[in-house]
LUMKENU-453174 format. One record per residue: x, y, z of N, C-alpha, C, O in turn; residue in three letters; chain; residue number from 0. Coordinates in steps of 0.05 Angstrom, whole numbers. Layout:
N
[site [X Y Z] [X Y Z] [X Y Z] [X Y Z] "ALA" "A" NUM]
...
end
This chain:
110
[site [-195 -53 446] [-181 -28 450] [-164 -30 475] [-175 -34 497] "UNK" "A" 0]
[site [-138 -27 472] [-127 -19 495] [-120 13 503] [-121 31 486] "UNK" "A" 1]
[site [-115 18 523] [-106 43 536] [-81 47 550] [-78 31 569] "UNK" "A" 2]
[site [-60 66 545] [-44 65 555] [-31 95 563] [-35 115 549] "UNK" "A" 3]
[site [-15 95 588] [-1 120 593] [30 127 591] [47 111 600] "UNK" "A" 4]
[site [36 147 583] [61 145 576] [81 152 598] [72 151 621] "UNK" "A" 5]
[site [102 156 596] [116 168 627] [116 195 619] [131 204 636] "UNK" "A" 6]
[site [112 209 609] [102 242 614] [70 247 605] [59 266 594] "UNK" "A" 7]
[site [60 219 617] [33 220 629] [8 230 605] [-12 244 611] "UNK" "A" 8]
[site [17 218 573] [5 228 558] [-14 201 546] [-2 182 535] "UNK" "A" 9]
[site [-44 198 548] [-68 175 537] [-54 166 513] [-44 182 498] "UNK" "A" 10]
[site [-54 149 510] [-57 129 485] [-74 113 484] [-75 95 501] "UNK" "A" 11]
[site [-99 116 454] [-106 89 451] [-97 61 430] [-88 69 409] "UNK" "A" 12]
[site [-99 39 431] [-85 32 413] [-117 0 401] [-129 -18 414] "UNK" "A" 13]
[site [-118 10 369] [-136 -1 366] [-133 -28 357] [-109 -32 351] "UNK" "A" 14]
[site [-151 -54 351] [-151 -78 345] [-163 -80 317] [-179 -64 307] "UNK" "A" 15]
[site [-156 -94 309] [-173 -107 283] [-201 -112 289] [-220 -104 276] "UNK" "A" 16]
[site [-198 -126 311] [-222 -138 323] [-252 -120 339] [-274 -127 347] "UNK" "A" 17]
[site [-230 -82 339] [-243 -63 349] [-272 -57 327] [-265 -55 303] "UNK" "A" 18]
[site [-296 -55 330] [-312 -47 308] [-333 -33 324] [-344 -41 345] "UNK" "A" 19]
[site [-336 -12 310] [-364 5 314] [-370 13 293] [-359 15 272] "UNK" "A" 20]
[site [-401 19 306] [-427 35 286] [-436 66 304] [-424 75 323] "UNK" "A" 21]
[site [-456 74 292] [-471 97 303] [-483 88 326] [-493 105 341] "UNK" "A" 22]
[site [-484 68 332] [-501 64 363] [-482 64 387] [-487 70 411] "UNK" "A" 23]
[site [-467 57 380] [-446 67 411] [-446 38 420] [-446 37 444] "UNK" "A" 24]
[site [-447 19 413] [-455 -3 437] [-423 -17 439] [-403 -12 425] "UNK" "A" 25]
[site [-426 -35 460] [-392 -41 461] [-396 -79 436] [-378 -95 432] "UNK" "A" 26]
[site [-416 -80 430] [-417 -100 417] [-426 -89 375] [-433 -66 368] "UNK" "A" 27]
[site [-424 -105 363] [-425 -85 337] [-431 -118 319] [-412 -130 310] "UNK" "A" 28]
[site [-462 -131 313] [-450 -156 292] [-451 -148 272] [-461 -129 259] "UNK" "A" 29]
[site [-434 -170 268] [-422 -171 234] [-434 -184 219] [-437 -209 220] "UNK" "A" 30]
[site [-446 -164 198] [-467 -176 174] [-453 -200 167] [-434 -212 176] "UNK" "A" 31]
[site [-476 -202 142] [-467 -236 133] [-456 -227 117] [-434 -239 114] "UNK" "A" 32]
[site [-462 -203 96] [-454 -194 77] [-437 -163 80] [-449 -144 89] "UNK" "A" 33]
[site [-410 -163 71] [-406 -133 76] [-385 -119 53] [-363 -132 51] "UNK" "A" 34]
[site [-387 -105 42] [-372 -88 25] [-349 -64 35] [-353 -40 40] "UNK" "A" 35]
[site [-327 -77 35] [-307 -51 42] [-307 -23 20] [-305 -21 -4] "UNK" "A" 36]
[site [-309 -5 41] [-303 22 16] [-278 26 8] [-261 16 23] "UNK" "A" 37]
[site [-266 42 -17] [-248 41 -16] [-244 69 -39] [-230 68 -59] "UNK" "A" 38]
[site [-257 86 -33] [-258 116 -46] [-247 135 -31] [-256 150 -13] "UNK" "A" 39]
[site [-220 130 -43] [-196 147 -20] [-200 178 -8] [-192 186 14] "UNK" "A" 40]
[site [-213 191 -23] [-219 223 -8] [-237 211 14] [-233 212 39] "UNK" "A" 41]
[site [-257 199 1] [-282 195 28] [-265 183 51] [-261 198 70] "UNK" "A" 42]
[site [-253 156 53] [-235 135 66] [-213 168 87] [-215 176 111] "UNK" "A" 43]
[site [-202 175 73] [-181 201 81] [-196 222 90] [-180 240 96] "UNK" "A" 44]
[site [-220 228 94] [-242 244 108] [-251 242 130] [-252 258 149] "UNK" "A" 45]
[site [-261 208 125] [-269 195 145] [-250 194 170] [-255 206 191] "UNK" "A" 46]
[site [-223 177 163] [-202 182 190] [-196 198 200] [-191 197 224] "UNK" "A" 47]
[site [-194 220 187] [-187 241 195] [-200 256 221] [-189 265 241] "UNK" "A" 48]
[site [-231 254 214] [-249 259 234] [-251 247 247] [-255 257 269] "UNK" "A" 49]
[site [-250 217 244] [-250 195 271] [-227 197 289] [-231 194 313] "UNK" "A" 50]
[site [-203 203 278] [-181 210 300] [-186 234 312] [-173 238 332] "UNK" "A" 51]
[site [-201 252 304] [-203 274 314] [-221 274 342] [-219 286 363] "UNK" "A" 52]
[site [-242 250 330] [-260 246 353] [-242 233 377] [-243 243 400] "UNK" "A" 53]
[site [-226 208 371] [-218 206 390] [-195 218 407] [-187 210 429] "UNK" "A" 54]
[site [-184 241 392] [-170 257 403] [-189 273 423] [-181 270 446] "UNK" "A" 55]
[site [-207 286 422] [-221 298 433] [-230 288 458] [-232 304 477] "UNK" "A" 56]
[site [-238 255 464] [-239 248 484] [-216 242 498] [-218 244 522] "UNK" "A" 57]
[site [-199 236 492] [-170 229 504] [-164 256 518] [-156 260 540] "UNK" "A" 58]
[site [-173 277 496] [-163 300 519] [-184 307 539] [-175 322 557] "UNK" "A" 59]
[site [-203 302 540] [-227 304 563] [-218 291 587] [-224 303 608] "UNK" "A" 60]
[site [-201 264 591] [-190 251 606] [-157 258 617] [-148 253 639] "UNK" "A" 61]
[site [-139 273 592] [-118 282 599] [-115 298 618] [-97 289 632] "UNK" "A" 62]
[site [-123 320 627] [-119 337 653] [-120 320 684] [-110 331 704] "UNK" "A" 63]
[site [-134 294 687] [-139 285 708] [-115 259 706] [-107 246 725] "UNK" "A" 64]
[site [-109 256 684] [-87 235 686] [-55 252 689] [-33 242 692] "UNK" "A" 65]
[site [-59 269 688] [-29 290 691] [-25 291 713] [-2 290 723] "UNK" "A" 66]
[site [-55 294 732] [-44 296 755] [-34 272 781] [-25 274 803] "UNK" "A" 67]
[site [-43 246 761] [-29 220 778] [-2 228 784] [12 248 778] "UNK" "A" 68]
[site [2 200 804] [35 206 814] [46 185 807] [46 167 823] "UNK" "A" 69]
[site [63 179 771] [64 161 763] [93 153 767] [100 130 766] "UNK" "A" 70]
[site [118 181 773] [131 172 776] [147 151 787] [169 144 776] "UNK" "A" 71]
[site [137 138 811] [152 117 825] [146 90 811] [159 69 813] "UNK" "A" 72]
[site [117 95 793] [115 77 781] [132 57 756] [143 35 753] "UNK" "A" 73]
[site [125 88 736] [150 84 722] [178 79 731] [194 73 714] "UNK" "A" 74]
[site [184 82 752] [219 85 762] [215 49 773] [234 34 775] "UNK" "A" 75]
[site [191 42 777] [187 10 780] [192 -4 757] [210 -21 752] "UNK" "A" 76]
[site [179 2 747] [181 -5 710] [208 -17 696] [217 -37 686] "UNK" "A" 77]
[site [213 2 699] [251 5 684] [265 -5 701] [287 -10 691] "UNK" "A" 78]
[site [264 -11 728] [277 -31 745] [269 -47 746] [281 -57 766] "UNK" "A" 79]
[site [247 -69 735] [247 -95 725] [248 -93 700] [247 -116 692] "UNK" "A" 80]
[site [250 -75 677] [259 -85 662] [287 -92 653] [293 -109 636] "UNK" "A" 81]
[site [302 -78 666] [343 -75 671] [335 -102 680] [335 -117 661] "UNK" "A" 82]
[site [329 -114 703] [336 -140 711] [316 -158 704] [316 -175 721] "UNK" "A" 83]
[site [297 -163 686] [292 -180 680] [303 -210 665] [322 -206 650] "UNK" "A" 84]
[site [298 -228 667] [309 -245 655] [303 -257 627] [279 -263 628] "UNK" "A" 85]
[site [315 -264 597] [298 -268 577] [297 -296 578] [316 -305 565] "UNK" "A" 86]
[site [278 -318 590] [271 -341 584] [289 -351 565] [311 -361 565] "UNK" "A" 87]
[site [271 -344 546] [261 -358 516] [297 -356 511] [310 -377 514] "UNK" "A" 88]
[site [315 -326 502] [340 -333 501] [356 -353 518] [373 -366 507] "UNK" "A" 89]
[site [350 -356 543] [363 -377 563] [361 -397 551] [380 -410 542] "UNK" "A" 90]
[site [339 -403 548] [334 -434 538] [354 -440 516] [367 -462 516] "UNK" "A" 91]
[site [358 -413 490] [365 -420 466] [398 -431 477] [410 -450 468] "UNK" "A" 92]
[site [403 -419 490] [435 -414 504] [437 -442 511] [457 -454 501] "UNK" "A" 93]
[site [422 -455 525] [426 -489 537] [421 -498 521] [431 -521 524] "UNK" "A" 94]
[site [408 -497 499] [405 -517 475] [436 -512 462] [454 -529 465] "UNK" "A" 95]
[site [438 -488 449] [468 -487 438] [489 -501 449] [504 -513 434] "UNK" "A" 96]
[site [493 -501 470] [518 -512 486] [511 -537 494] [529 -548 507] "UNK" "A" 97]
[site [485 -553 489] [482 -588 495] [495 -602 485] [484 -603 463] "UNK" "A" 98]
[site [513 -618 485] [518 -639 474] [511 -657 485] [516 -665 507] "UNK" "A" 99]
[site [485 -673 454] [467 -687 465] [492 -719 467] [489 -735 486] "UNK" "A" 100]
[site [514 -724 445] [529 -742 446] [541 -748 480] [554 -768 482] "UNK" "A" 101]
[site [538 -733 507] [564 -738 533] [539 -751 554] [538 -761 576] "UNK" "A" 102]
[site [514 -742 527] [487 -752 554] [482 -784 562] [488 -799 543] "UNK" "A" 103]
[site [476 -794 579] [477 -819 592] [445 -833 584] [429 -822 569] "UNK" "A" 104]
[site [442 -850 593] [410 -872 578] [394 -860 601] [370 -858 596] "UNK" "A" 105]
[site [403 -853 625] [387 -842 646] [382 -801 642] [367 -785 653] "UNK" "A" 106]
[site [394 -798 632] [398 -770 628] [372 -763 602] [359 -742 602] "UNK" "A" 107]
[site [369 -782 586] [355 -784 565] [316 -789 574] [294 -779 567] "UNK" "A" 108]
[site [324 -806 590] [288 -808 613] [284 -781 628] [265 -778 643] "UNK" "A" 109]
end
């Protein structure tokens, strides 16, 4: 599970595949040997419904005290590395495009 805040300071959680719980609450959950997915759409469409509800409910237990951070300068950090960041991975593509491996020398090649 990750957690995240927005710039008008609103919880997000964002879940994993890898996220799994039961009725015990524990942060660990194993995985039978054997398991059967349900797939009886009212129950399935019941079920989420209430589960987002639950975790709506705690997100907002935590929202009043995250409103009152002072996130602005943060975010205003944010978006000024991201305007100047640099994209690698395109750079690289850019020097590959324009190599001509034919002008390279036997030492240039080591």
């Amino acid at each position: 599970m990750k957690f995240y805040v927005t710039e008008n300071k609103r919880l997000i959680v964002e879940m994993h595949s890898y996220d799994k719980f039961d009725t015990q609450a524990t942060g660990f959950v194993p995985i039978p040997k054997t398991k059967i997915l349900i797939s009886e759409k009212r129950f399935l469409e019941e079920l989420t419904v209430n589960i987002r509800e639950a975790i709506a409910s705690v997100l907002k237990e935590y929202q009043s005290g995250v409103a009152e951070l002072p996130l602005k300068p943060v975010f205003d950090e944010k978006r000024k590395q991201i305007q100047h960041s640099y994209d690698t991975e395109e750079a690289v593509a850019d020097i590959i495009r324009n190599w001509d491996c034919a002008t390279l020398s036997e030492e240039d090649w080591i």
